[in-house]
The first five atom37 places (N, CA, C, CB, O) and aatype in JSON, in Angstrom:
{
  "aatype": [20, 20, 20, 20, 20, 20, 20, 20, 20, 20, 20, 20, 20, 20, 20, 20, 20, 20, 20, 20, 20, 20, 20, 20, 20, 20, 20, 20, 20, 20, 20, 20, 20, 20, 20, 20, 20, 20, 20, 20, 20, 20, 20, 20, 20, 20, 20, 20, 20, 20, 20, 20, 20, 20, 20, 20, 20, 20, 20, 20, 20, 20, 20, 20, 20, 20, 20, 20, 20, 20, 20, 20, 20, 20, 20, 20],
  "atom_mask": [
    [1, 1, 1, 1, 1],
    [1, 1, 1, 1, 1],
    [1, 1, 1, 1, 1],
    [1, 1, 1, 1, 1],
    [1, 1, 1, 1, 1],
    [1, 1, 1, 1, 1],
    [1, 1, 1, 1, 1],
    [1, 1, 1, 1, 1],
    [1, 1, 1, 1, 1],
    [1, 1, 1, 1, 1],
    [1, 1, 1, 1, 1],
    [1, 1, 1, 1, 1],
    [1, 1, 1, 1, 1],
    [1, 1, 1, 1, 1],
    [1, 1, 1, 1, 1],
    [1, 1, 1, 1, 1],
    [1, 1, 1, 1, 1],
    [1, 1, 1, 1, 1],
    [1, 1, 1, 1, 1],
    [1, 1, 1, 1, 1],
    [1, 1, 1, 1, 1],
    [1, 1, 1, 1, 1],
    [1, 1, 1, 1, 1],
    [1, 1, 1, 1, 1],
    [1, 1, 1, 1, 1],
    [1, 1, 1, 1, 1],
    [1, 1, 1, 1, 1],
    [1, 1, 1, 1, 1],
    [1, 1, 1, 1, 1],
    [1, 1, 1, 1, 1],
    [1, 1, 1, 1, 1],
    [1, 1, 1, 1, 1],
    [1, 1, 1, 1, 1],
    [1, 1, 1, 1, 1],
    [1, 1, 1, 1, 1],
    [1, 1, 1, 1, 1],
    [1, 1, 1, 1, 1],
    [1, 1, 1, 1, 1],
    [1, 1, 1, 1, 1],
    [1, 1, 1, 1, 1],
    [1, 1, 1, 1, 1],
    [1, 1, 1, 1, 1],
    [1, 1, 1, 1, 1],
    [1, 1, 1, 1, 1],
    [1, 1, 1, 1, 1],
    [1, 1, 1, 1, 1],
    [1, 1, 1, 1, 1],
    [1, 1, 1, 1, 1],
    [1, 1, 1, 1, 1],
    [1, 1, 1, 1, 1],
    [1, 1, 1, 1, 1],
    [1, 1, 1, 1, 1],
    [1, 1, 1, 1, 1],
    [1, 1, 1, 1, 1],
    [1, 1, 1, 1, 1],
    [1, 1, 1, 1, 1],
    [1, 1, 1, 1, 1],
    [1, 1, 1, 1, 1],
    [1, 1, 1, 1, 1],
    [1, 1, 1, 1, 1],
    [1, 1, 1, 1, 1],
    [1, 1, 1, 1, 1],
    [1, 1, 1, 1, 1],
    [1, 1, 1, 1, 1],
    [1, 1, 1, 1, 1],
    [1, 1, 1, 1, 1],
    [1, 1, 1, 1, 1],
    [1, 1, 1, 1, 1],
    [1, 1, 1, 1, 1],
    [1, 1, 1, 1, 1],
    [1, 1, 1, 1, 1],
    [1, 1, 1, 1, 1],
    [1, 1, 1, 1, 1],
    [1, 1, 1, 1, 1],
    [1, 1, 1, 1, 1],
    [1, 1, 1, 1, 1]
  ],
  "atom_positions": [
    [[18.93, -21.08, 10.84], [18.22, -21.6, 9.68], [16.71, -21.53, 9.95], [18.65, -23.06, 9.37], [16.23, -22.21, 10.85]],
    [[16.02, -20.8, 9.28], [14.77, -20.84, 8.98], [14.04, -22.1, 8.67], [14.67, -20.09, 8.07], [14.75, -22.86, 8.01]],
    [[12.29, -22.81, 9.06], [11.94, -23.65, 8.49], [10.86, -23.01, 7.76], [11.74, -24.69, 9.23], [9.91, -23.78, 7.56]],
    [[10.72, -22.0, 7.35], [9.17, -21.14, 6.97], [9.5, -21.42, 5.75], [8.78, -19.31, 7.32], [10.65, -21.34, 5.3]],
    [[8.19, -21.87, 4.94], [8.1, -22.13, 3.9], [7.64, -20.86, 3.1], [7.4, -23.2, 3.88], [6.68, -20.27, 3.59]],
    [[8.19, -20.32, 1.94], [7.63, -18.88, 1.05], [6.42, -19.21, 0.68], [8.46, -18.39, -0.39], [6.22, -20.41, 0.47]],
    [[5.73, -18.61, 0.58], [4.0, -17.88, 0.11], [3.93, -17.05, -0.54], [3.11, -17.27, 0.98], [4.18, -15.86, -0.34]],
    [[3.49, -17.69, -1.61], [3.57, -16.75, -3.42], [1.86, -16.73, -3.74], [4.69, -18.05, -5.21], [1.01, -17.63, -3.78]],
    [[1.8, -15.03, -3.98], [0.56, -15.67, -4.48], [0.73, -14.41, -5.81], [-1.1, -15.71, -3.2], [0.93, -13.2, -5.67]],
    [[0.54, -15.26, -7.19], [0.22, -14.17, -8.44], [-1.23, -14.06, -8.94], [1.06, -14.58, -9.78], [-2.06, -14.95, -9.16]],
    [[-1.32, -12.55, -9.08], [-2.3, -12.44, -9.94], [-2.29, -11.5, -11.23], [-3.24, -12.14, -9.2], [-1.17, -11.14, -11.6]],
    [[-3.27, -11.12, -11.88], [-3.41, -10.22, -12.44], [-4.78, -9.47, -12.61], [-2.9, -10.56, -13.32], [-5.87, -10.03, -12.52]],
    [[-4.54, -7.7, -12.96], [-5.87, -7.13, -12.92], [-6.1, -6.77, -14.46], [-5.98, -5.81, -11.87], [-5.56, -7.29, -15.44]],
    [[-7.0, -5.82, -14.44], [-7.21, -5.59, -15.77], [-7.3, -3.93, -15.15], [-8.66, -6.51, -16.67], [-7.96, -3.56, -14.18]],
    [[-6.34, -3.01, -16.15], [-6.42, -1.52, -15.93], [-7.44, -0.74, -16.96], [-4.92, -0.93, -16.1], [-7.43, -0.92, -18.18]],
    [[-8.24, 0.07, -16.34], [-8.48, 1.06, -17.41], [-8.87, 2.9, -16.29], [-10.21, 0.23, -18.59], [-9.47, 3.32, -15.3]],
    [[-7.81, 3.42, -17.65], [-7.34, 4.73, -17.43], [-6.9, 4.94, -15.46], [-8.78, 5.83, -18.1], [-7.21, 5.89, -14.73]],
    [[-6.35, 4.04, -15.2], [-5.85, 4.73, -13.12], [-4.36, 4.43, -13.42], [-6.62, 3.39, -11.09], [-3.87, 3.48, -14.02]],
    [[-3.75, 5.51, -12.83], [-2.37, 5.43, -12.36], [-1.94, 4.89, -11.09], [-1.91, 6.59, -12.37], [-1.04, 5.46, -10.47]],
    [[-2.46, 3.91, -10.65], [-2.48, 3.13, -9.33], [-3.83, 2.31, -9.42], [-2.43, 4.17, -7.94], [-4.93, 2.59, -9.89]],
    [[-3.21, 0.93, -8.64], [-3.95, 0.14, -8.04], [-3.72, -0.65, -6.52], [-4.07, -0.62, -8.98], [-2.77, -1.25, -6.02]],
    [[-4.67, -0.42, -6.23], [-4.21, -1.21, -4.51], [-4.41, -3.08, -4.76], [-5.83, -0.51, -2.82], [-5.25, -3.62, -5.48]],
    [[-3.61, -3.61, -4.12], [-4.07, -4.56, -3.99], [-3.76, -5.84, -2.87], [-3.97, -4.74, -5.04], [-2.54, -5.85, -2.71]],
    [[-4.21, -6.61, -2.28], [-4.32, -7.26, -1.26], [-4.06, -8.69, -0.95], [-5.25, -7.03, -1.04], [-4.86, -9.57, -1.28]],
    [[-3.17, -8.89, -0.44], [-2.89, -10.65, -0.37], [-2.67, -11.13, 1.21], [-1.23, -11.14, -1.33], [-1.81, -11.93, 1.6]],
    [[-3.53, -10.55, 1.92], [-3.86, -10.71, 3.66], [-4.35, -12.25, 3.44], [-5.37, -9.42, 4.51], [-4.39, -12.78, 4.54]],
    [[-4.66, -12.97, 2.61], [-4.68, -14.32, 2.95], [-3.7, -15.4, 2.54], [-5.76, -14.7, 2.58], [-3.9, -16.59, 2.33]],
    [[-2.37, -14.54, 2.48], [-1.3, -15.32, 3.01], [-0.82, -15.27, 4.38], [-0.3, -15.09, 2.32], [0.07, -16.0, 4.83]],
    [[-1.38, -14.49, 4.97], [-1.14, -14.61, 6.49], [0.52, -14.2, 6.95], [-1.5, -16.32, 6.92], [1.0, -14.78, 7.92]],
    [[1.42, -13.07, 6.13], [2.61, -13.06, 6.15], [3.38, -12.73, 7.37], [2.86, -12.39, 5.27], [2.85, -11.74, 7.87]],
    [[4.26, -13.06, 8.0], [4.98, -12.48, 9.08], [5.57, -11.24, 8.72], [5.97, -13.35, 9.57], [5.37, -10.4, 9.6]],
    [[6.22, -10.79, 7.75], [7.33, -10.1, 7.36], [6.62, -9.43, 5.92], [8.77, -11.17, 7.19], [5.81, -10.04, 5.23]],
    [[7.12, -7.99, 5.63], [6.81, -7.41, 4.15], [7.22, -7.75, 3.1], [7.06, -6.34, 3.96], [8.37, -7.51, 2.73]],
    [[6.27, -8.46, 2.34], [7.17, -9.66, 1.01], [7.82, -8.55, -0.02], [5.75, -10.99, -0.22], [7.73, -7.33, -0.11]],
    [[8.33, -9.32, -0.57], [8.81, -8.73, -1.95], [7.7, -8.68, -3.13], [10.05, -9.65, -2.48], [6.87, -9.59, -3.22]],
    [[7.7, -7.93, -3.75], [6.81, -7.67, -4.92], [7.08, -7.36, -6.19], [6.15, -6.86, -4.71], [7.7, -6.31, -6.34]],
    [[6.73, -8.12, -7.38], [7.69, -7.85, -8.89], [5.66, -7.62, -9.1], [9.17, -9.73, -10.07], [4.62, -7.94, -8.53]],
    [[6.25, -6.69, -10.59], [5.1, -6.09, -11.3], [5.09, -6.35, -12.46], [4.96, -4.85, -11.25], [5.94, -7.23, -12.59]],
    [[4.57, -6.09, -13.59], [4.83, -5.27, -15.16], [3.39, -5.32, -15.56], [6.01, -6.16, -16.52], [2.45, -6.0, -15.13]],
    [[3.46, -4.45, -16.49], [2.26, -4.1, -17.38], [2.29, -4.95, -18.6], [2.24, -2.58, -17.81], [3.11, -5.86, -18.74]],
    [[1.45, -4.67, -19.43], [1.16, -5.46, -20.52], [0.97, -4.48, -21.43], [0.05, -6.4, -20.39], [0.36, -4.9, -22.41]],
    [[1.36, -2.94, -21.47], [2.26, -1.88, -22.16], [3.24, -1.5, -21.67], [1.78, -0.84, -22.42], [3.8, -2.15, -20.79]],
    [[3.67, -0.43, -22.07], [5.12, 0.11, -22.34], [4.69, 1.33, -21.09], [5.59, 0.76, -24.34], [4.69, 2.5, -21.45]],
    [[4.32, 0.98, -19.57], [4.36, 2.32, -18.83], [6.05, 1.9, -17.66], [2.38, 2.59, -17.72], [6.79, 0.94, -17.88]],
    [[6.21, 2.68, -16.77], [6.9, 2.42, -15.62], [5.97, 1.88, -14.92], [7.53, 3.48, -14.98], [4.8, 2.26, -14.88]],
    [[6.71, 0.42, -14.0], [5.32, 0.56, -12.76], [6.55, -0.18, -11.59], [3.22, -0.81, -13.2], [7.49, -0.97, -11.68]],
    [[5.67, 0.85, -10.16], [6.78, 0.6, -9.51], [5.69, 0.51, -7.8], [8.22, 2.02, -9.85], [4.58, 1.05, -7.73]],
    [[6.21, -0.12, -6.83], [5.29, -0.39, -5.83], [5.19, 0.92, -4.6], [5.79, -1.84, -5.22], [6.12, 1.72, -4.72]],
    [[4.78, 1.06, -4.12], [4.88, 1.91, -2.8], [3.76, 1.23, -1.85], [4.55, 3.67, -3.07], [2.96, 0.33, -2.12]],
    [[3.99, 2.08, -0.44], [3.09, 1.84, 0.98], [2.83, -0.07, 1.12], [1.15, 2.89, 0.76], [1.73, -0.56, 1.39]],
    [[3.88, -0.74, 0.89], [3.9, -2.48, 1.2], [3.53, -2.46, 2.37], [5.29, -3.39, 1.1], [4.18, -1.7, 3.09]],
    [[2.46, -3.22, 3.01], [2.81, -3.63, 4.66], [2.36, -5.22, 4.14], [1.59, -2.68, 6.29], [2.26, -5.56, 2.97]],
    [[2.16, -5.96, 5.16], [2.54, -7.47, 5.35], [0.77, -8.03, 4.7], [3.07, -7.97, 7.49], [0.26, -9.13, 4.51]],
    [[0.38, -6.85, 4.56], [-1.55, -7.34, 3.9], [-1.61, -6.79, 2.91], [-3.09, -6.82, 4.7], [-2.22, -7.51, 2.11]],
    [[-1.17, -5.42, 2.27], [-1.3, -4.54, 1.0], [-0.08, -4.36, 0.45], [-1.88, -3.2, 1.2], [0.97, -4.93, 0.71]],
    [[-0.3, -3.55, -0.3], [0.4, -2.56, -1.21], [0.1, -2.26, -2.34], [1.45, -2.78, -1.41], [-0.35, -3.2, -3.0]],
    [[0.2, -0.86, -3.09], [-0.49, 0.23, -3.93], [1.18, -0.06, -5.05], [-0.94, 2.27, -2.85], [2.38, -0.11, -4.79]],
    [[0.31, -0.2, -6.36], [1.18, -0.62, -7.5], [1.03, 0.88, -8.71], [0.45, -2.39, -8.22], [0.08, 1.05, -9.48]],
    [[1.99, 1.62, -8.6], [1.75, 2.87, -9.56], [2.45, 2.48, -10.58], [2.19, 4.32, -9.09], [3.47, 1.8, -10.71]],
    [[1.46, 3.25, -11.57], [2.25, 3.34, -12.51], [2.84, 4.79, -13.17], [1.63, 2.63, -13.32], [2.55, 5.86, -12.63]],
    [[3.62, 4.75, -14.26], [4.24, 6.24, -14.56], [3.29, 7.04, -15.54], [5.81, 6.14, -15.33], [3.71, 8.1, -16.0]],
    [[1.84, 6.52, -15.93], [0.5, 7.21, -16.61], [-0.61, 6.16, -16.62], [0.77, 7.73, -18.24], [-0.68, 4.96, -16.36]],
    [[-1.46, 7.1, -17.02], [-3.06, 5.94, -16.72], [-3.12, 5.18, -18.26], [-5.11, 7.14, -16.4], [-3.24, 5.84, -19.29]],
    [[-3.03, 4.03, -18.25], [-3.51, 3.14, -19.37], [-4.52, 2.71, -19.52], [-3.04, 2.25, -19.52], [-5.4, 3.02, -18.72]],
    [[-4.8, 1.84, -20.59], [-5.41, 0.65, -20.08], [-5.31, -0.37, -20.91], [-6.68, 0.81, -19.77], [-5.35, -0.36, -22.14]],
    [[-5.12, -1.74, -19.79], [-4.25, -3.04, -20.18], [-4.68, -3.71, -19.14], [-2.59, -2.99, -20.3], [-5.84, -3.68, -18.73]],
    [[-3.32, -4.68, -18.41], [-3.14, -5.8, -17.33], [-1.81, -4.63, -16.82], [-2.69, -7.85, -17.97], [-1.1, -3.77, -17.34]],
    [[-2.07, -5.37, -15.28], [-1.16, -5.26, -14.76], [-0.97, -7.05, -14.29], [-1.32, -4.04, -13.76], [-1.96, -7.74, -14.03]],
    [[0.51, -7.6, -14.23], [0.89, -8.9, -13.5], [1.58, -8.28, -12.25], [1.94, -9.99, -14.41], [2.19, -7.22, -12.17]],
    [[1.36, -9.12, -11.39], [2.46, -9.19, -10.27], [2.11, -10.47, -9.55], [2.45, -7.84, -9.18], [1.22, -11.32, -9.63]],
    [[3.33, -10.23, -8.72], [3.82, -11.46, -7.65], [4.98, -11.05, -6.55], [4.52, -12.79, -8.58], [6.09, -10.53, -6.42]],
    [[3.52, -11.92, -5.58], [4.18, -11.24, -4.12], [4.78, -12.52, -3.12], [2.74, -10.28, -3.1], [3.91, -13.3, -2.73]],
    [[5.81, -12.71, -2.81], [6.22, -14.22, -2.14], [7.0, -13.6, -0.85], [7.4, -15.42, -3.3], [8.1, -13.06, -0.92]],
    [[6.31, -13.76, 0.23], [7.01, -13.81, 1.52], [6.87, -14.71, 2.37], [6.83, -12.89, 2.18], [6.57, -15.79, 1.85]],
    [[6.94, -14.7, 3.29], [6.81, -16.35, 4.87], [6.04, -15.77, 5.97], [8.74, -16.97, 5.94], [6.1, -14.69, 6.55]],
    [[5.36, -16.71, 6.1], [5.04, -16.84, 7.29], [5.17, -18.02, 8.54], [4.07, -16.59, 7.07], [4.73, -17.78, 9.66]]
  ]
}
């Protein structure tokens, strides 16, 4: 049994015209590569790649421009 408490942190950006965004939550201090949920605030695909325990790059399936949401919750 684990006592590590999860570490969520959401944000959101604002897109205009990139088919990717990097983005950074190294001040959760994570042990392990969290999980990551996304969506846009249109109608694109968006899906994550290159996660390590400080980043990860959020693509999408064309360049818009809108919000992207996400939320990243892992332990440390």
């Amino acid at each position: 049994m684990s006592l590590a408490l999860p570490r969520i942190f959401t944000c959101s950006d604002d897109i205009n015209n990139v088919d990717f965004v990097d983005i950074d939550y190294s001040v959760l201090g994570l042990n392990n590569i969290p999980s990551i949920t996304a969506t846009a605030s249109v109608d694109v695909n968006v899906f994550i790649t290159d996660k390590t325990k400080k980043t990860a790059r959020i693509n999408f399936s064309q360049k818009f421009v809108g919000k992207v949401y996400y939320t990243v919750i892992g332990f440390n």
